[in-house]
C-alpha positions as CSV (number, residue, x, y, z in Angstrom):
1,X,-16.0,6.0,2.1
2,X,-15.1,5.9,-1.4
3,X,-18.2,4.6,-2.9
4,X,-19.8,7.2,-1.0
5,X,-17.2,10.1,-2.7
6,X,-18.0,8.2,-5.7
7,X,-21.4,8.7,-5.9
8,X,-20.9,12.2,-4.8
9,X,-18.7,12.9,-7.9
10,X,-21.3,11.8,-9.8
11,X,-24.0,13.5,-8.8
12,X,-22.1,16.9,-9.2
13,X,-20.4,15.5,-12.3
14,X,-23.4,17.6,-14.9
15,X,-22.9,20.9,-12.6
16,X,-19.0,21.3,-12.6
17,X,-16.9,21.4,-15.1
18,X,-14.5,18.5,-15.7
19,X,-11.3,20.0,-15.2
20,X,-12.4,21.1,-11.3
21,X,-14.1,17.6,-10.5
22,X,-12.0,14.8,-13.0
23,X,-8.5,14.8,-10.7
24,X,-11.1,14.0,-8.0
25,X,-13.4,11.7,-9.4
26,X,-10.3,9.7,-11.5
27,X,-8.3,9.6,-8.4
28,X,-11.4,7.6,-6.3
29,X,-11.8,5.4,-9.3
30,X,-8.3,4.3,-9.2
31,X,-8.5,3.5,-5.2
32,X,-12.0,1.3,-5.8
33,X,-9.9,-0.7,-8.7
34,X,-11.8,0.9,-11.6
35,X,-8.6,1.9,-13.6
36,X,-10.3,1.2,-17.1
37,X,-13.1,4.3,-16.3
38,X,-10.1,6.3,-14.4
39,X,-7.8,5.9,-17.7
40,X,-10.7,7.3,-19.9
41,X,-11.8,10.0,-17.6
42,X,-7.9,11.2,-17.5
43,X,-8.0,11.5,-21.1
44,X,-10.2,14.1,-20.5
45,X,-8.1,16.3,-18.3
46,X,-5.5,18.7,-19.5
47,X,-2.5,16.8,-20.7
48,X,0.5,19.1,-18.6
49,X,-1.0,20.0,-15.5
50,X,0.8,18.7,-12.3
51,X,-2.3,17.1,-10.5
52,X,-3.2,14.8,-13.8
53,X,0.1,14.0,-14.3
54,X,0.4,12.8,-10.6
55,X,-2.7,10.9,-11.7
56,X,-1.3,9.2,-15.0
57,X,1.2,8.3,-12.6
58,X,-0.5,6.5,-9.5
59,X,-2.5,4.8,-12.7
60,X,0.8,3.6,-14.5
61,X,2.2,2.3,-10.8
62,X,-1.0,0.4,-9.9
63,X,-0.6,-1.7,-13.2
64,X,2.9,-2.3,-12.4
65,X,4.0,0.2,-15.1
66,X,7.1,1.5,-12.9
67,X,8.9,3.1,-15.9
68,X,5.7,5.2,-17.1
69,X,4.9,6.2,-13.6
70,X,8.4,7.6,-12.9
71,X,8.4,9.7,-16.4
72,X,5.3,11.7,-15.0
73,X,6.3,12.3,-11.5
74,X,9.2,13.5,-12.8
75,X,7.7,16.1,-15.5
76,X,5.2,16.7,-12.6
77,X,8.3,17.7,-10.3
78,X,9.4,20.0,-12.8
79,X,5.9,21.8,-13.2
80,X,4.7,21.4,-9.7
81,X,4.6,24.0,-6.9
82,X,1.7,23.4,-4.5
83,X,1.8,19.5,-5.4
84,X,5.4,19.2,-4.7
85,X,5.2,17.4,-1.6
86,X,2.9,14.9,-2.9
87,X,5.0,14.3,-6.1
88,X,8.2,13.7,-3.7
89,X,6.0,10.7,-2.4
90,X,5.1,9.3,-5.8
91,X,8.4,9.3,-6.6
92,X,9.7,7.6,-3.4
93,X,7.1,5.4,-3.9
94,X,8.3,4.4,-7.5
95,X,11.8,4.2,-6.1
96,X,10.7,1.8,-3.5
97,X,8.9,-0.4,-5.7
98,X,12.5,0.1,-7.9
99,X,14.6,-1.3,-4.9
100,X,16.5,2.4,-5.1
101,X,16.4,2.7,-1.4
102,X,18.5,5.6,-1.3
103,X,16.9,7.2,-3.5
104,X,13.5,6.6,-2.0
105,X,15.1,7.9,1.3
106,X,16.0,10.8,-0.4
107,X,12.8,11.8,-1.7
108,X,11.0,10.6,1.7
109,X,12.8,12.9,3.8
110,X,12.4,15.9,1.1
111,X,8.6,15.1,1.3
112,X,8.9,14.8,5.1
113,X,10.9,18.2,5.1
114,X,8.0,20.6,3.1
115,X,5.2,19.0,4.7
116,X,3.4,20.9,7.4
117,X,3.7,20.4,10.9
118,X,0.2,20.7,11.0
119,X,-0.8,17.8,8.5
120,X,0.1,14.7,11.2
121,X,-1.5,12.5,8.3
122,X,0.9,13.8,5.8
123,X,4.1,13.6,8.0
124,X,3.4,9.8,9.6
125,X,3.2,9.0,5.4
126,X,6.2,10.8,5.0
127,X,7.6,9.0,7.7
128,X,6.3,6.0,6.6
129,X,8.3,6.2,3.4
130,X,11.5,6.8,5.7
131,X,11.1,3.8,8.0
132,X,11.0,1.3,4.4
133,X,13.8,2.4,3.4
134,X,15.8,1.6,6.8
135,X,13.8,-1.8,7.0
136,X,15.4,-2.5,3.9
137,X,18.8,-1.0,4.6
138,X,18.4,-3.5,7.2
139,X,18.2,-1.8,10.3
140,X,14.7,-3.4,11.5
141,X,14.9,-1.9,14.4
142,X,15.0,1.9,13.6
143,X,12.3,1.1,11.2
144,X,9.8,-0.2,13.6
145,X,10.3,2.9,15.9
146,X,9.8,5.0,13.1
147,X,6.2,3.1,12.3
148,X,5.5,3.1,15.2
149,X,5.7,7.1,15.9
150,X,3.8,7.4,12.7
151,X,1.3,5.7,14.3
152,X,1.3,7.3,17.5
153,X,1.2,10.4,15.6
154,X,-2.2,9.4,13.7
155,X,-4.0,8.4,16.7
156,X,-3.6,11.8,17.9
157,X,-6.2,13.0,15.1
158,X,-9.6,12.9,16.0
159,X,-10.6,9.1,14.6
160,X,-13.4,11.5,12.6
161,X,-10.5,13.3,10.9
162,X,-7.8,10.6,10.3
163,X,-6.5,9.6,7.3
164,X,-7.6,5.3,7.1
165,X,-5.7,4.8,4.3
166,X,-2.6,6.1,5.2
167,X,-3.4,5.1,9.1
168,X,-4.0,1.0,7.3
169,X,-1.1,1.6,5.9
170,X,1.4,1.9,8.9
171,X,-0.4,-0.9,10.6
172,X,0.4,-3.0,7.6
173,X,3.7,-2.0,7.5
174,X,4.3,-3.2,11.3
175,X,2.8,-6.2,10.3
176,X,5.3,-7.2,8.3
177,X,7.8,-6.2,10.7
178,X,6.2,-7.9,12.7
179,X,6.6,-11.0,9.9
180,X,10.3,-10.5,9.7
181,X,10.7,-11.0,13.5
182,X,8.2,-14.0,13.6
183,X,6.5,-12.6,15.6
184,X,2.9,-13.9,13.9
185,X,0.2,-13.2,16.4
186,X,1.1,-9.6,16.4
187,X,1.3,-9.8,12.6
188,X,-2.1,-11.2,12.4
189,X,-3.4,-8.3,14.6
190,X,-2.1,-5.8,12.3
191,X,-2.8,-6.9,9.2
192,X,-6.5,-7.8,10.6
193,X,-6.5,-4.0,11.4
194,X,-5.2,-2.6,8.5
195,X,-7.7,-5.0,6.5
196,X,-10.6,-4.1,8.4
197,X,-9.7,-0.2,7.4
198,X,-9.1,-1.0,4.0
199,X,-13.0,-2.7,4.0
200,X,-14.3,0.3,5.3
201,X,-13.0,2.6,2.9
202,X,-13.2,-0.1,-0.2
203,X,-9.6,0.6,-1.2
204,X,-9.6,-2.5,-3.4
205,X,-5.7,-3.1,-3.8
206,X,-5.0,-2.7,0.0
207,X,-7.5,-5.3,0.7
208,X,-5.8,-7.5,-1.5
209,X,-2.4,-6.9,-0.1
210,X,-4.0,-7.0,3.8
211,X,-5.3,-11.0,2.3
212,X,-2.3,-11.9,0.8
213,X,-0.6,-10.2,4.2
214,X,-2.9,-12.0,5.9
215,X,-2.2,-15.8,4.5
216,X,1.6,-14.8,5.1
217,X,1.1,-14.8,8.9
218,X,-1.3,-17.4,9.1
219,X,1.0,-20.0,7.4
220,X,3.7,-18.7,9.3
221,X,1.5,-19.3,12.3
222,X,1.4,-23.1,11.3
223,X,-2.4,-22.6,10.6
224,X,-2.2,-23.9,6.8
225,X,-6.1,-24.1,5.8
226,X,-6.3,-20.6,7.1
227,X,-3.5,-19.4,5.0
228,X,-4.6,-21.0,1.8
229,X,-8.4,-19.3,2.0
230,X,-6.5,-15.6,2.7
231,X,-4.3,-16.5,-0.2
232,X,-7.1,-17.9,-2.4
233,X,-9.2,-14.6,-1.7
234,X,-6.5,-12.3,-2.6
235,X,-5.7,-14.2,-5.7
236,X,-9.0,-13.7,-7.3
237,X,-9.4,-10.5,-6.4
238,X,-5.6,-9.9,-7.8
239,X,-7.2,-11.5,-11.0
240,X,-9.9,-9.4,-11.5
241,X,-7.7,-6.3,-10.7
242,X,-5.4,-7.3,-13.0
243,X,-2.0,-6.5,-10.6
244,X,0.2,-8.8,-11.8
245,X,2.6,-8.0,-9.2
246,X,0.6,-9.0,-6.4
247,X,-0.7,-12.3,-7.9
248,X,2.9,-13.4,-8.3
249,X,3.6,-12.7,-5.0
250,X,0.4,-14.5,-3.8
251,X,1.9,-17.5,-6.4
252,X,5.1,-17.3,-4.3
253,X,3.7,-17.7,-1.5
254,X,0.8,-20.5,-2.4
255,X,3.8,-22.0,-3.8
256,X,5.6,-22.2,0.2
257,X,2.2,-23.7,0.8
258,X,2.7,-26.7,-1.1
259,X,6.4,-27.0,-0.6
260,X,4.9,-27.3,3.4
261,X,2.7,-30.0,2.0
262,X,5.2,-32.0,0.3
263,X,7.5,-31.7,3.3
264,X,5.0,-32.6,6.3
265,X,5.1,-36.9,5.7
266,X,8.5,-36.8,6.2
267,X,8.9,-34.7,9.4
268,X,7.7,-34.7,12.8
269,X,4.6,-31.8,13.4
270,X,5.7,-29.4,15.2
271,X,3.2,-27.2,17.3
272,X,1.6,-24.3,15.8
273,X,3.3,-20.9,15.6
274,X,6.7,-22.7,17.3
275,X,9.6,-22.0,15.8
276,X,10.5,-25.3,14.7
277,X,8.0,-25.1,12.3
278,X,8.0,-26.0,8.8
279,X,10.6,-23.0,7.1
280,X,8.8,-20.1,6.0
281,X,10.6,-17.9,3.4
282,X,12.0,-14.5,5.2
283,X,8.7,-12.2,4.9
284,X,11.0,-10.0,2.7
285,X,11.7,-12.2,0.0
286,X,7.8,-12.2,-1.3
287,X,6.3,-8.7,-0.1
288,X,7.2,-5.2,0.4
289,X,6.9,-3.2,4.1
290,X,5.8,-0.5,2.7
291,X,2.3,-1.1,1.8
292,X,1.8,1.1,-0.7
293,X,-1.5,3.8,-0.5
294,X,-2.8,6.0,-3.1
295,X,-2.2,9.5,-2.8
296,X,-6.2,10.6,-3.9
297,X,-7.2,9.6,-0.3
298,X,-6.2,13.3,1.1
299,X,-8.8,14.6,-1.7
300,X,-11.3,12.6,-0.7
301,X,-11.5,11.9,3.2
């Protein structure tokens, strides 16, 4: 989908002017990973509008620039009337990402208040936002009911007209909740779906979370050559995306890997995906449940 938009952009780019087709064409760059040609293509847009700052934001957060990406979303909140609901995600999304859970929860539900009861997309991300912070107020429960009716709510839309990216991001999401309950067949299944999305729509950084996601339930499955190839994958992509978040996440987790290793001579095997496995680390030591999407998707679906 979004090599497709690309190469739409890009066709159109000599026939429209820059400041109608940039926000557009930066924001698909940034989903496909190419945040060097975004950066330089933002630099080209005007410096205070809302939409390009929302856009200097996403492209601060994907590098792991929390700090830089909250100092736009906030002047963008200040200049922002029609983009307001999609800078109150940003900036639960930073606040997430910032472990201010109450703060995220506060922006979610703002987003989740202004956004139309018409856009199911938009209210299941809203929703989404909502349901992270209760999983990590603890209350795992509530959280996986409130996925859940996100998800309900986006297989209501037309499969023509749904939103993948937000729609791979829920499944992800009850993946992990999935994780936290050990649960890791249904975990695999999600993050399988949510990976298979992300494929189809070539958002680069959601496949390499879905990998990393992936290796997570496999090794908790007791299936450790499976884990190790997911986690190999996703660290080279990680490498050549340059999210150094990620890859230390991935390192965490390689790193359970060969603490299993170490461990295995001296104990008795147990059998796969039983819970007297080998320990795995609780899921939300080493990843987030909410799987982060970019907010360009709505422009380009």
């Amino acid at each position: 989908m979004y090599h497709t938009a690309l190469m739409l952009y890009q066709k159109l780019r000599p026939h429209v002017s820059i400041d109608e087709l940039g926000p557009r064409l930066a924001g698909v760059l940034i989903v496909l990973g190419d945040w060097s040609e975004a950066e330089k293509l933002i630099g080209l847009l005007p410096v205070e509008d809302s939409s390009v700052r929302l856009l200097r934001s996403e492209l601060a957060f994907v590098r792991g620039d929390f700090d830089g990406a909250l100092a736009e979303a906030e002047m963008a909140l200040i200049g922002s009337s029609a983009e307001r609901v999609h800078v109150l995600i940003r900036l639960a999304d930073i606040a997430l990402y910032l472990g201010d859970f109450s703060e995220a929860q506060r922006y979610g539900r703002s987003a989740l208040d202004l956004a139309s009861t018409s856009d199911a997309s938009l209210r299941a991300r809203c929703s989404g936002i909502v349901a992270a912070t209760e999983y990590f107020g603890g209350d795992i429960r509530a959280a996986e009911t409130r996925f859940g009716a996100a998800l309900e709510l986006l297989e209501e839309v037309p499969e023509a007209d749904r939103d993948r990216v937000i729609h791979s991001t829920i499944l992800a999401n009850l993946g992990t909740v999935a994780e936290t309950r050990h649960e890791w067949a249904a975990a695999g299944h999600h993050h399988r779906q949510a990976l298979r999305l992300r494929r189809e729509v070539a958002d680069a950084r959601g496949v390499l979370q879905s990998l990393h996601a992936l290796g997570r339930a496999r090794l908790g499955a007791g299936d450790r050559d499976d884990a190790e190839r997911n986690c190999a994958e996703a660290g080279q992509l990680a490498d050549s995306l340059g999210e150094t978040l990620e890859r230390a996440k991935i390192w965490h987790t390689r790193a359970e890997l060969l603490l299993r290793d170490a461990r295995a001579p001296a104990t008795t095997s147990p059998a796969p995906g039983s819970r007297s496995a080998e320990p795995h680390s609780h899921p939300a030591r080493n990843t987030w449940p909410y799987d982060k999407e970019h907010w360009p998707a709505r422009r380009c679906r």
